[in-house]
DSSP file (Angstrom, degrees, kcal/mol; ACC not computed):
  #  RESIDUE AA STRUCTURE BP1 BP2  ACC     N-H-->O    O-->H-N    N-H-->O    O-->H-N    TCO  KAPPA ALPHA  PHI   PSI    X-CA   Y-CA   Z-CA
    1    1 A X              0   0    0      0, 0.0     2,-0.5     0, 0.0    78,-0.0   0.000 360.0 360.0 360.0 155.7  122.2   85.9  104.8
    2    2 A X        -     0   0    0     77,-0.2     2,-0.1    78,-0.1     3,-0.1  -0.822 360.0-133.7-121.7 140.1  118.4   85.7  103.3
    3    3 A X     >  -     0   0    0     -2,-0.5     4,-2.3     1,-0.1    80,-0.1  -0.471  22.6-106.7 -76.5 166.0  118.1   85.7   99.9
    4    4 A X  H  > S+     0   0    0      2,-0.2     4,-3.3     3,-0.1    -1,-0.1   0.954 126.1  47.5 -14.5 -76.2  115.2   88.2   97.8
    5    5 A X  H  > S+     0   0    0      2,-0.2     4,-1.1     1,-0.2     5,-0.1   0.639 106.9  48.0 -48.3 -35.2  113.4   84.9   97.3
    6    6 A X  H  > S+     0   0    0      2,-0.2     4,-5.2     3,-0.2     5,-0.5   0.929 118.1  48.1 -81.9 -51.8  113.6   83.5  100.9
    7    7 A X  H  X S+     0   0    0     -4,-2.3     4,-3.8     2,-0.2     5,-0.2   0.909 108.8  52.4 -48.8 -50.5  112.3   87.1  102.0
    8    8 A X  H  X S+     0   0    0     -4,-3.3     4,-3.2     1,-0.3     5,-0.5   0.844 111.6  43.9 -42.1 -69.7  109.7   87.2   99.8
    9    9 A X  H  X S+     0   0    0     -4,-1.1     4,-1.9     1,-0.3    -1,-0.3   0.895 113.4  46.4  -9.7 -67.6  108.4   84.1  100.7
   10   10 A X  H  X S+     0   0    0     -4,-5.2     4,-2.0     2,-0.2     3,-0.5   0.984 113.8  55.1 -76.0 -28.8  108.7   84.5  104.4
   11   11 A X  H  X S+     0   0    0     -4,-3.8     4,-0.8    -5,-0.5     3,-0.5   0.987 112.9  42.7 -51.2 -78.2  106.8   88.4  103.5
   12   12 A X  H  X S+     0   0    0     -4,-3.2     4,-0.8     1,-0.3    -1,-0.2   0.763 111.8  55.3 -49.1 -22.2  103.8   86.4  101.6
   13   13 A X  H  X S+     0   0    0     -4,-1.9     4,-1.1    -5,-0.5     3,-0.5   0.963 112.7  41.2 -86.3 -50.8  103.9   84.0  104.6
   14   14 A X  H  X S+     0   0    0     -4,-2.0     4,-1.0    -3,-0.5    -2,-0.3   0.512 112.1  53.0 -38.9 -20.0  103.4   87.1  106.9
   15   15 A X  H  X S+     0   0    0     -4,-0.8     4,-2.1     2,-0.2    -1,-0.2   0.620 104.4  52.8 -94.6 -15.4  101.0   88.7  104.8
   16   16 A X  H  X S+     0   0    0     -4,-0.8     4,-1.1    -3,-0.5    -2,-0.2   0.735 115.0  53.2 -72.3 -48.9   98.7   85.2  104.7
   17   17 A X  H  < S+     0   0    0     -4,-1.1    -2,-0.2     2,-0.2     3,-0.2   0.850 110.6  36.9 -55.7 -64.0   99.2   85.9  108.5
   18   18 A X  H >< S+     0   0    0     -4,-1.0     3,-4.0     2,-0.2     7,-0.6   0.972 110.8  60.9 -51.1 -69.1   98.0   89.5  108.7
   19   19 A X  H 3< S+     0   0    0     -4,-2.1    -2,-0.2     1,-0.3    -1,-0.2   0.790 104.5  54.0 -39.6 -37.0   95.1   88.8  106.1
   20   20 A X  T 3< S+     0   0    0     -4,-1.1     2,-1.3    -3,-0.2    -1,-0.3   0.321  91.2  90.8 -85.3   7.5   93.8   86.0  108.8
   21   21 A X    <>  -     0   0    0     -3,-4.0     4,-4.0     1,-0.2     5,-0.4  -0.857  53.8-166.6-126.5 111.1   93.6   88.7  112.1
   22   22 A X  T  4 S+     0   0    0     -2,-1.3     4,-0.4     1,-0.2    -1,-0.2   0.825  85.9  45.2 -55.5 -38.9   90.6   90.2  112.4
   23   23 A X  T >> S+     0   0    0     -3,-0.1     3,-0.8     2,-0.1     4,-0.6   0.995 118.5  30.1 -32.4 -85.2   92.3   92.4  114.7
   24   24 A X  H >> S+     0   0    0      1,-0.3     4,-1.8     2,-0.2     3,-0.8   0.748 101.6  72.6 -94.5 -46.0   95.2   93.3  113.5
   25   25 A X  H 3X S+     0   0    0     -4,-4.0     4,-1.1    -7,-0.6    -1,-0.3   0.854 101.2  60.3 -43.9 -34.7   94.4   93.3  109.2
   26   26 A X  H <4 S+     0   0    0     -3,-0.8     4,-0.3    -5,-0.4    -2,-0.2   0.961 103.1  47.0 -58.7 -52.6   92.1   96.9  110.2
   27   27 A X  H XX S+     0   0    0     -3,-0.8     4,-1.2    -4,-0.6     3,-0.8   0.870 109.9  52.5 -73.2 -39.9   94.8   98.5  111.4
   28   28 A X  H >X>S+     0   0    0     -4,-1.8     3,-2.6     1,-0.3     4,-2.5   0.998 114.0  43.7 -50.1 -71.1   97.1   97.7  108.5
   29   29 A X  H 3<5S+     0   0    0     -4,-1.1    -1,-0.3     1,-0.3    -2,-0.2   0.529 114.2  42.2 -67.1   4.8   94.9   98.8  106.1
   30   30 A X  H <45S+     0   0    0     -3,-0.8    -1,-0.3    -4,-0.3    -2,-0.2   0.336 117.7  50.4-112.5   3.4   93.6  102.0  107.5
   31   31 A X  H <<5S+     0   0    0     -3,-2.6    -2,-0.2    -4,-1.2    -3,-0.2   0.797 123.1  33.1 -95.3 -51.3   97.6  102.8  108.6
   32   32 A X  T  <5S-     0   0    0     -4,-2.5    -3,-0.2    -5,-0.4    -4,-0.1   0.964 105.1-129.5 -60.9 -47.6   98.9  101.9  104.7
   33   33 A X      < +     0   0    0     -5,-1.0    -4,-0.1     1,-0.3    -3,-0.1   0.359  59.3 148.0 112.7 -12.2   95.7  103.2  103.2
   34   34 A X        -     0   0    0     -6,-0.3    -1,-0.3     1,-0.1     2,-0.3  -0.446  41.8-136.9 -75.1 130.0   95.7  100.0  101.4
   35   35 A X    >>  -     0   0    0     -2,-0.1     3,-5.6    -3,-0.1     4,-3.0  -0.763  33.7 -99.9 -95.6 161.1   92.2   98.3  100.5
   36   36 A X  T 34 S+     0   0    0     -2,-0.3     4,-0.1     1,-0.3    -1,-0.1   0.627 128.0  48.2 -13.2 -63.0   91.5   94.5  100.9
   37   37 A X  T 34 S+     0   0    0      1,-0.3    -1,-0.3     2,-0.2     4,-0.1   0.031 103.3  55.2-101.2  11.7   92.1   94.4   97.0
   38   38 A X  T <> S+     0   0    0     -3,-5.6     4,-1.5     2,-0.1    -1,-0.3   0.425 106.1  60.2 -94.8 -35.7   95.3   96.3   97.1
   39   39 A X  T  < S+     0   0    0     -4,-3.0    -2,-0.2     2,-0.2    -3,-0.1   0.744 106.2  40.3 -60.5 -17.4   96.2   93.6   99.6
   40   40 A X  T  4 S+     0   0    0      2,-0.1     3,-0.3    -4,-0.1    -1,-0.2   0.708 115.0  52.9-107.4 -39.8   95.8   90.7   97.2
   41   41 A X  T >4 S+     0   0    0      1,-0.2     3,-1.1    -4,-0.1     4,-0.3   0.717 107.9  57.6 -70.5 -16.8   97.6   92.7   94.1
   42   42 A X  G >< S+     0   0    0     -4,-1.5     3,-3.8     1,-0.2     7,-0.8   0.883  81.2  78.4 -96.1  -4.9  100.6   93.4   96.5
   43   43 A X  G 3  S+     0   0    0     -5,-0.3    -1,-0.2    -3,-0.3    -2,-0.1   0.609  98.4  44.3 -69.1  -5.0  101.5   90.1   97.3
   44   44 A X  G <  S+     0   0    0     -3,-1.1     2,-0.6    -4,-0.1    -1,-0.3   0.339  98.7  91.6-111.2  16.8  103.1   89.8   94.0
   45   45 A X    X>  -     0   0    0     -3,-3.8     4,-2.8    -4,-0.3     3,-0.9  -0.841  61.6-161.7-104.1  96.4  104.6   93.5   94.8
   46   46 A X  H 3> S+     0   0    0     -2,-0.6     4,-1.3     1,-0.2    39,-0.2   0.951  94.5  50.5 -69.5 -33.5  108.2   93.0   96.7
   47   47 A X  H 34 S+     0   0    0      2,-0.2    -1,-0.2    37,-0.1     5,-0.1   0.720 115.1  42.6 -46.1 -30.1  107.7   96.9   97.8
   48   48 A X  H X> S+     0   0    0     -3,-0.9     4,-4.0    -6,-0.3     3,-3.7   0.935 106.1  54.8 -83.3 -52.6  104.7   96.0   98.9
   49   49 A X  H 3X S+     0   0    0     -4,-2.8     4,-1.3    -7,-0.8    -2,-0.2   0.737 110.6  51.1 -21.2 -50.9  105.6   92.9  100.5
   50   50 A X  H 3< S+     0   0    0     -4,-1.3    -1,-0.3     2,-0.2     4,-0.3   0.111 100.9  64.9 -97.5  33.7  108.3   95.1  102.6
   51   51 A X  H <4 S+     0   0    0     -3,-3.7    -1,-0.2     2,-0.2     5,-0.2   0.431 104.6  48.4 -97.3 -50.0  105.3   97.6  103.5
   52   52 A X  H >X S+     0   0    0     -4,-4.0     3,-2.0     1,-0.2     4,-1.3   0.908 103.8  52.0 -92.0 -63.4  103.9   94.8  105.3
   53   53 A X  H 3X S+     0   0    0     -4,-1.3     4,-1.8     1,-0.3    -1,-0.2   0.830 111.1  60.1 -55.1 -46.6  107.0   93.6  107.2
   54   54 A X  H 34 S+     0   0    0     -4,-0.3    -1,-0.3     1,-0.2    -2,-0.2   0.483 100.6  45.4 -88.4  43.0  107.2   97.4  108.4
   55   55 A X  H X4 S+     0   0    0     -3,-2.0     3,-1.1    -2,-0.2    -2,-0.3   0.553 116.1  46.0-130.8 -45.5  104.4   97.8  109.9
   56   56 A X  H >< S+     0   0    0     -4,-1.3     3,-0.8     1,-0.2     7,-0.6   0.875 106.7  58.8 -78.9   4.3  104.7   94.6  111.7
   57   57 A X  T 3< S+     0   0    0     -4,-1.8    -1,-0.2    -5,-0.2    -3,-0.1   0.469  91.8  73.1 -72.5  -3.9  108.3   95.4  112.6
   58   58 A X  T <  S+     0   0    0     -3,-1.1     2,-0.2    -5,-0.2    -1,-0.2   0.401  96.6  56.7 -72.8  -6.8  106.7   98.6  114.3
   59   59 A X    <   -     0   0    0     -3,-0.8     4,-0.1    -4,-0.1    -4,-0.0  -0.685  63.9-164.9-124.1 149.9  105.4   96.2  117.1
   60   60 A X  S  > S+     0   0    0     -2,-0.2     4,-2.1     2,-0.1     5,-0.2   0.371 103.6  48.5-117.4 -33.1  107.8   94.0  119.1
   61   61 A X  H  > S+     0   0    0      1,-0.2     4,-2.5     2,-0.2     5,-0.3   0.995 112.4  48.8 -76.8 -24.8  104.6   91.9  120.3
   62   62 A X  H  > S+     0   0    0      2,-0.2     4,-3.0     1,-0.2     5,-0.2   0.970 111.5  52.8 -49.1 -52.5  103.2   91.7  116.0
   63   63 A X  H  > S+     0   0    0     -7,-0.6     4,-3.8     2,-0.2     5,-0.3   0.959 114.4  41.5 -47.5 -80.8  106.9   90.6  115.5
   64   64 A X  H  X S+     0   0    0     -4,-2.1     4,-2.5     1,-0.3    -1,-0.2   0.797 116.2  46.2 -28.4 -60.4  106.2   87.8  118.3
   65   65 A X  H  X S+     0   0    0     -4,-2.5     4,-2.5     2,-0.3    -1,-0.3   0.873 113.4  47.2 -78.4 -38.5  103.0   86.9  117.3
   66   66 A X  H  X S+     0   0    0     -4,-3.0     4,-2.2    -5,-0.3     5,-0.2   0.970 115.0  47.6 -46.7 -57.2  103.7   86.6  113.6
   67   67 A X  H  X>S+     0   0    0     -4,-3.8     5,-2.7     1,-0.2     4,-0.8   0.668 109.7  54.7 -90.0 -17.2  106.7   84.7  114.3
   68   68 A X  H ><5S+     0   0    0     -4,-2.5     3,-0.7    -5,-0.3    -1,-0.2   0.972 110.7  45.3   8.1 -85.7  104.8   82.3  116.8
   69   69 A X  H 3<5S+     0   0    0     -4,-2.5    -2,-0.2     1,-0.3    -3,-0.1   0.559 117.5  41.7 -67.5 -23.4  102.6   81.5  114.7
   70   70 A X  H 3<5S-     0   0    0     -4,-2.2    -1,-0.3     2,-0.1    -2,-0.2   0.462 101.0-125.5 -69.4 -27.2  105.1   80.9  111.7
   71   71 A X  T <<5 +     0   0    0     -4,-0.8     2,-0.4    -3,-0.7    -3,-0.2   0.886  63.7 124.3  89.2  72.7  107.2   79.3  113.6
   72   72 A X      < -     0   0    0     -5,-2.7    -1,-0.3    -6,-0.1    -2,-0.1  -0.988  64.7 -84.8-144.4 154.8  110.2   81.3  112.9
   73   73 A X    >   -     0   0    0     -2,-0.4     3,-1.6     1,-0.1     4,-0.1  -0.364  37.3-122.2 -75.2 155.9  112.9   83.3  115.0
   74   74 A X  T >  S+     0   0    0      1,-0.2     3,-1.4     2,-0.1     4,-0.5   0.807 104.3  62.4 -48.9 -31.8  112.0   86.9  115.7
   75   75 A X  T 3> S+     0   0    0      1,-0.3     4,-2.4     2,-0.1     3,-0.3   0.684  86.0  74.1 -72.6 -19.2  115.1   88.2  114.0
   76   76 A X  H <> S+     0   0    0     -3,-1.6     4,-1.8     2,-0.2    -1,-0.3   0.639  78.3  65.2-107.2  27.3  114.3   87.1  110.8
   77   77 A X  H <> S+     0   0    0     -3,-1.4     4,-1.5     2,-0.2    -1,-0.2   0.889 106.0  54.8 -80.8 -22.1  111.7   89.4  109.8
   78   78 A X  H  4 S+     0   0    0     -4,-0.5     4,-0.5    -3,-0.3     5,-0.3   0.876 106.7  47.7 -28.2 -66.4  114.5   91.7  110.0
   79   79 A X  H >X S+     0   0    0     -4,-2.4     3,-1.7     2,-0.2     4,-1.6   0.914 106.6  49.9 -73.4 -52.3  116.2   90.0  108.1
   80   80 A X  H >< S+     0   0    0     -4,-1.8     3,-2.0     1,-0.3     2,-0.9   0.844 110.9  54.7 -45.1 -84.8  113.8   89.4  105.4
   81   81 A X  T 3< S+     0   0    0     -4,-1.5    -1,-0.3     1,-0.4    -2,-0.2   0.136 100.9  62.2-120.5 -14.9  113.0   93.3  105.3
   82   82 A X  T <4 S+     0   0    0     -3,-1.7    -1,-0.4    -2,-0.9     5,-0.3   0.760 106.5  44.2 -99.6 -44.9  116.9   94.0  104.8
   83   83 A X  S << S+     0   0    0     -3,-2.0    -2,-0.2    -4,-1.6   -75,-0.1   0.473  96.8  92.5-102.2  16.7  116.8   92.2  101.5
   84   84 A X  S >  S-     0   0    0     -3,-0.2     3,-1.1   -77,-0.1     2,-0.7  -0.298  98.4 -79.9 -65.7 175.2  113.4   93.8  100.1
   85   85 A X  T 3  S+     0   0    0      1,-0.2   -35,-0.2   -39,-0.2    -2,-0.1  -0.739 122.5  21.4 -75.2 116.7  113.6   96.7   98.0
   86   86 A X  T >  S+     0   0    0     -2,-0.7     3,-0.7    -4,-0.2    -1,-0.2   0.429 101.2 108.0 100.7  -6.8  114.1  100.1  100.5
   87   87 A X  T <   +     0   0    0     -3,-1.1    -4,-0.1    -5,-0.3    -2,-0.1   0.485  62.7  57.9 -58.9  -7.2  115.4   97.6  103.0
   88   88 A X  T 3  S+     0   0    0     -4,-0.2     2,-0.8     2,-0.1    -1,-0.2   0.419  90.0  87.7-113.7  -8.8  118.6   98.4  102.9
   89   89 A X  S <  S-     0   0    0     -3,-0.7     2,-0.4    -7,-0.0    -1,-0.0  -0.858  73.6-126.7-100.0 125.6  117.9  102.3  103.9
   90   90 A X        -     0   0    0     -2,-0.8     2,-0.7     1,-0.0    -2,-0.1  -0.496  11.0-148.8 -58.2 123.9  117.8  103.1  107.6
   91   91 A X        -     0   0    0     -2,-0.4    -1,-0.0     1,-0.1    -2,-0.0  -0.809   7.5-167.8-102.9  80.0  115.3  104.8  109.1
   92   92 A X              0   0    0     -2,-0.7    -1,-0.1     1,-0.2    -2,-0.0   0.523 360.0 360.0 -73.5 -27.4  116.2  106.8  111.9
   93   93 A X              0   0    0     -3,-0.0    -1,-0.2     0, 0.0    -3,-0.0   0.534 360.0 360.0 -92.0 360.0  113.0  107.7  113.6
């Protein structure tokens, strides 16, 4: 089971992640809406934090590449995202 704390943590370690691809950070922030400086105030936001673990859980290869690079299994960004706030509702489409 993942603790709040452990997600948070692995979130802020994904969002450290995101912030560094010049790719991939564009799309977040024009899909959230979010600017650069919403990005640096949400990292102490556990709603925001799970904002960003769904939008790369929307991707199987973001999932991959995050978790590459983090060096962590795919499943637990899942898992982190289950024990944010709003994690815990299922999303059917």
């Amino acid at each position: 089971m993942t603790t709040r704390e452990s997600a948070e943590v692995l979130a802020l370690q994904v969002l450290g992640w995101l912030a560094g691809n010049e790719d991939l950070l564009p799309v977040f922030l024009g899909a959230s809406g979010a600017s650069e400086n919403d990005v640096r105030m949400g990292a102490r936001d556990p709603v925001f934090l799970g904002s960003v673990l769904d939008f790369i859980l929307m991707d199987d290869a973001w999932v991959m590449q995050a978790c590459d690079a983090l060096h962590v299994p795919y499943e637990a960004l899942s898992r982190a995202r289950q024990a944010l706030p709003g994690g815990e509702q299922v999303n059917w489409t």
